[in-house]
N, CA and C atoms as an extended XYZ file, in Angstrom:
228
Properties=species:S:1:pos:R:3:atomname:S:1:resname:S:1:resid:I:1 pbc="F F F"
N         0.847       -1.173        0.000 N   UNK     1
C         0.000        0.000        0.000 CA  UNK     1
C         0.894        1.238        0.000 C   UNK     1
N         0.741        2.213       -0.743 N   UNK     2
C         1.660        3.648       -1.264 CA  UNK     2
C         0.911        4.523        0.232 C   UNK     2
N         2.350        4.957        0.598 N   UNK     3
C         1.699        5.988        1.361 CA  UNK     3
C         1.529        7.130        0.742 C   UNK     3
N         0.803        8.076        1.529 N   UNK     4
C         0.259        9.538        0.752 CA  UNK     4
C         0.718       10.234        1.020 C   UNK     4
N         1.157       11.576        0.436 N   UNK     5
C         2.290       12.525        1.193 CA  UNK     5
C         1.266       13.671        1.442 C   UNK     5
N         1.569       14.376        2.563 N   UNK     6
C         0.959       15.311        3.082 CA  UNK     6
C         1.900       16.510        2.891 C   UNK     6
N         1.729       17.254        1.983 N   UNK     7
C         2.524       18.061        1.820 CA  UNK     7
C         1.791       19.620        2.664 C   UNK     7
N         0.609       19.635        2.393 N   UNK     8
C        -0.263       20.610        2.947 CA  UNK     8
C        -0.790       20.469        4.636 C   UNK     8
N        -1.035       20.794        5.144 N   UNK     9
C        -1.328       20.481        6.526 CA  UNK     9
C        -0.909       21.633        7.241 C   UNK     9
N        -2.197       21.005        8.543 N   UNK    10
C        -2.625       20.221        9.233 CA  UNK    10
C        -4.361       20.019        7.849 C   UNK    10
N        -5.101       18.655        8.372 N   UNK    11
C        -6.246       18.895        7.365 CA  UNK    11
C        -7.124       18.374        8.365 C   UNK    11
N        -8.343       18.647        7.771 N   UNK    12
C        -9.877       18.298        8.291 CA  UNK    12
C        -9.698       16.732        9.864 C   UNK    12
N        -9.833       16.965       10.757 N   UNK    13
C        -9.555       16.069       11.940 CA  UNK    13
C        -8.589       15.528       12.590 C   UNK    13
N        -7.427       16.462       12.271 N   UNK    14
C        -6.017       16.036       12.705 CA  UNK    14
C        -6.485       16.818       13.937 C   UNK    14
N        -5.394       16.118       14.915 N   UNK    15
C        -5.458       17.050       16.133 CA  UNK    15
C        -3.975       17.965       15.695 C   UNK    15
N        -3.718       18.717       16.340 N   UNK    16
C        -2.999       19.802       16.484 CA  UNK    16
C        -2.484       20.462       17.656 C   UNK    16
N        -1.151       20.806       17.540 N   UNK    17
C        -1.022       21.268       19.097 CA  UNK    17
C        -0.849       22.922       18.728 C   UNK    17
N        -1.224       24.237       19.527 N   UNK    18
C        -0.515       25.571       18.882 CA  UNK    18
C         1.179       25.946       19.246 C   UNK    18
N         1.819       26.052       17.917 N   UNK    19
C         2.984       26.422       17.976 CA  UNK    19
C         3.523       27.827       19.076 C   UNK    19
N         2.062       28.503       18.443 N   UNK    20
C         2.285       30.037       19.349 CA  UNK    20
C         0.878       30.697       20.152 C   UNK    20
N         1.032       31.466       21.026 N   UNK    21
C        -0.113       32.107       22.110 CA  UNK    21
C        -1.042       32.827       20.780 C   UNK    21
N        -2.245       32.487       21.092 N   UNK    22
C        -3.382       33.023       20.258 CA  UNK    22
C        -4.277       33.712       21.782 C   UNK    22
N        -4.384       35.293       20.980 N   UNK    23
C        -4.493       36.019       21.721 CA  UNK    23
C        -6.092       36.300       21.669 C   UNK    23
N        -7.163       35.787       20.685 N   UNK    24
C        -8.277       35.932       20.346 CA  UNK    24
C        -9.060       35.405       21.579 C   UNK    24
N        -9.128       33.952       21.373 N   UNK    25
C        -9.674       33.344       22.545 CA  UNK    25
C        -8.620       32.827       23.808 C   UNK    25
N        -7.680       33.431       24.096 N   UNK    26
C        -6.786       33.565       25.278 CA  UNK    26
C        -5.880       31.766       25.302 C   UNK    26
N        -6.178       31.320       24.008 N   UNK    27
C        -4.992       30.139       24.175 CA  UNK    27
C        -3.600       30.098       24.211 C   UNK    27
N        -3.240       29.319       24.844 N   UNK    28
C        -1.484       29.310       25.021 CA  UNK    28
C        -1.355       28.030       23.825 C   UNK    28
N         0.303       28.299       24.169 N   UNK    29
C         1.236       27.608       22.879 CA  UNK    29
C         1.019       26.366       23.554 C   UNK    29
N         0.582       25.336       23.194 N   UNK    30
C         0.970       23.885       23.692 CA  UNK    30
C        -0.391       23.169       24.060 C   UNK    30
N        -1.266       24.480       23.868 N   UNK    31
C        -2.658       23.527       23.860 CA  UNK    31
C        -3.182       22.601       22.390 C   UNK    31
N        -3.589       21.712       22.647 N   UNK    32
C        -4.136       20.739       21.648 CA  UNK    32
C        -5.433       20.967       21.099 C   UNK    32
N        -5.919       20.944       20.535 N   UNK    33
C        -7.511       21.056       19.729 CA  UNK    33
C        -7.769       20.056       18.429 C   UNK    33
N        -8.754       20.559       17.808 N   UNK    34
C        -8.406       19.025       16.315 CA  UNK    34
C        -9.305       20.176       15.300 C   UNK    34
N        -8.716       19.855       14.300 N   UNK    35
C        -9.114       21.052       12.995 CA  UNK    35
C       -10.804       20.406       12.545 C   UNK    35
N       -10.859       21.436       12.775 N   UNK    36
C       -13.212       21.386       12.382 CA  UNK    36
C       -13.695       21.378       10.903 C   UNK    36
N       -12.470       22.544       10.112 N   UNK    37
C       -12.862       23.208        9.218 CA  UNK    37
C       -11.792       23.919        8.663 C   UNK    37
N       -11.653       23.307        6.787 N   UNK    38
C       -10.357       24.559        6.085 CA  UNK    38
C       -11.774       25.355        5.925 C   UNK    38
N       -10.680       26.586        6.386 N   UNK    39
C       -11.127       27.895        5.850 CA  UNK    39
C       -10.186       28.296        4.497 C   UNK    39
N        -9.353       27.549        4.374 N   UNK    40
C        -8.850       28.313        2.742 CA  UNK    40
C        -7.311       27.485        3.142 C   UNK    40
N        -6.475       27.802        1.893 N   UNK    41
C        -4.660       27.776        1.757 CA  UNK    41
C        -4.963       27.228        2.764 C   UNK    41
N        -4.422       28.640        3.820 N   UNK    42
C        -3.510       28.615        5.282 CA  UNK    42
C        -3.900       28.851        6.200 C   UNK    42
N        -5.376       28.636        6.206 N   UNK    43
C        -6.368       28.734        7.934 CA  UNK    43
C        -7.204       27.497        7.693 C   UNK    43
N        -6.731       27.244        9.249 N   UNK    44
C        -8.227       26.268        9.610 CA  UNK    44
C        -9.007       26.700       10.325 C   UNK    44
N        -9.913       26.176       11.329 N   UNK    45
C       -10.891       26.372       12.004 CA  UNK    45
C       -10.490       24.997       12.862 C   UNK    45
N        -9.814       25.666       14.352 N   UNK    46
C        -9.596       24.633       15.045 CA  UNK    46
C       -10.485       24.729       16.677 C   UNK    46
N       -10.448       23.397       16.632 N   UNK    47
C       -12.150       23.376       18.408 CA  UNK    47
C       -11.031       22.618       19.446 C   UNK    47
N       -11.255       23.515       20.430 N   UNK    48
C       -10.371       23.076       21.453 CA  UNK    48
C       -11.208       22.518       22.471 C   UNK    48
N       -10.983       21.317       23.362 N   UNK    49
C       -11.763       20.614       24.338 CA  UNK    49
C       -11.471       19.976       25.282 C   UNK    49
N       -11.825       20.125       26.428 N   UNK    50
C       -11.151       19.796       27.804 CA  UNK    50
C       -11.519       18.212       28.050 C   UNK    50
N       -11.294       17.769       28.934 N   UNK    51
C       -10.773       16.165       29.015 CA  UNK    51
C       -12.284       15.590       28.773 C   UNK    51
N       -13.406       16.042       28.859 N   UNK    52
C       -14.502       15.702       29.067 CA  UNK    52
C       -15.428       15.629       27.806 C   UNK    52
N       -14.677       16.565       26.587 N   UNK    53
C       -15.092       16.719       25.664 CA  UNK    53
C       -15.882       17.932       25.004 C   UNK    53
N       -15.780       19.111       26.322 N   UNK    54
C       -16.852       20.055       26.071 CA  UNK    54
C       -16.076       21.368       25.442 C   UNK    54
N       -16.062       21.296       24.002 N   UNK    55
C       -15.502       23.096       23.874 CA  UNK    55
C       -15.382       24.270       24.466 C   UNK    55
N       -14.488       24.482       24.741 N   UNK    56
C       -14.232       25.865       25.438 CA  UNK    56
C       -13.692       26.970       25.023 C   UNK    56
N       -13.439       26.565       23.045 N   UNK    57
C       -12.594       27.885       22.279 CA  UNK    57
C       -12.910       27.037       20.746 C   UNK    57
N       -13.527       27.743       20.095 N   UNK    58
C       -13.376       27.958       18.470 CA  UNK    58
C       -11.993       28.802       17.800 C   UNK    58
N       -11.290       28.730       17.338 N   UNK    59
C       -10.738       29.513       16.495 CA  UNK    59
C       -10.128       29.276       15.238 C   UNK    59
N       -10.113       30.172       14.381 N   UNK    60
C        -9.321       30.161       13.513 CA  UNK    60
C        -7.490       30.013       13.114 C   UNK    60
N        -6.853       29.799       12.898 N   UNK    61
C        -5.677       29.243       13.326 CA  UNK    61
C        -4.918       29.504       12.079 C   UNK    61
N        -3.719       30.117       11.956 N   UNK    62
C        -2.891       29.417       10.670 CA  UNK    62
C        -2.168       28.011       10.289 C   UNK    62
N        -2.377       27.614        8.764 N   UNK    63
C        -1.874       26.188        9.036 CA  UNK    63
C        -0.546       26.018        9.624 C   UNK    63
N         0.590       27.158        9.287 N   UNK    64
C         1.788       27.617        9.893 CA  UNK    64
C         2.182       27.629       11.360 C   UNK    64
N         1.074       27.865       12.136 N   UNK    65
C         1.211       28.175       13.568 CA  UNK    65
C         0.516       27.063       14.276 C   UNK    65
N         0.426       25.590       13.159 N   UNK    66
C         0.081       24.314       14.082 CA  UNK    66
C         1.184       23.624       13.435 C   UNK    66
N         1.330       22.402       14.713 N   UNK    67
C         1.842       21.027       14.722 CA  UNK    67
C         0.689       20.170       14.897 C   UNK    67
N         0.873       18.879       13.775 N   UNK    68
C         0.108       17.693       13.858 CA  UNK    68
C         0.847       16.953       14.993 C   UNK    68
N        -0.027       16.545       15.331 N   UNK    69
C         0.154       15.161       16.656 CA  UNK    69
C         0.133       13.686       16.251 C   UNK    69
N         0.944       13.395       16.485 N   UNK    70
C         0.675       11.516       15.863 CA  UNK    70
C         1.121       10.486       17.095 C   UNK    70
N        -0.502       10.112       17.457 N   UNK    71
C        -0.347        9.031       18.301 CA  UNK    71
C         0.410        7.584       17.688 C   UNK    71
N         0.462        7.088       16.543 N   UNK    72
C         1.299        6.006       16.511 CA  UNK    72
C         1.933        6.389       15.400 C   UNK    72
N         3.324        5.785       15.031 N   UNK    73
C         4.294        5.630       14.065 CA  UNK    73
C         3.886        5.840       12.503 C   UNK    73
N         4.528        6.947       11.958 N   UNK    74
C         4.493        7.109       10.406 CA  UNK    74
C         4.747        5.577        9.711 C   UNK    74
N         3.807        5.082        8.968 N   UNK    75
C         4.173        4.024        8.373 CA  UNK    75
C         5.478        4.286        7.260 C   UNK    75
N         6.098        2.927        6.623 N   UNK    76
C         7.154        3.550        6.325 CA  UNK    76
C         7.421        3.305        5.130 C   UNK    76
């Protein structure tokens, strides 16, 4: 099976961690959320949620100013 290259990213349900403090809805660098929605190129629309599952911040995000998260190993 060919893997797929992701050259663009983060995309539609990746989680994400923020690279940098987003000053809109008062998030810090290192919080996690998972992308909702491309808004275009180089924004998503990322939903941030506490252990329980309940949103506590919508925002918009650059794709630039996230890291994808990968719970298991890049296949190879």
């Amino acid at each position: 099976m060919a893997v797929e290259e992701r050259d663009e990213g983060p995309f539609l349900l990746d989680v994400v961690a923020l690279l940098t403090d987003c000053s809109a809805p008062r998030l810090a660098r290192g919080q996690v959320g998972t992308v909702v929605e491309e808004l275009g190129d180089n924004t998503v629309l990322v939903e941030f949620s506490d252990d329980q599952g309940q949103a506590y911040a919508v925002a918009p995000c650059a794709r630039s100013q996230l890291l994808v998260l990968h719970y298991v190993p890049e296949p190879v």
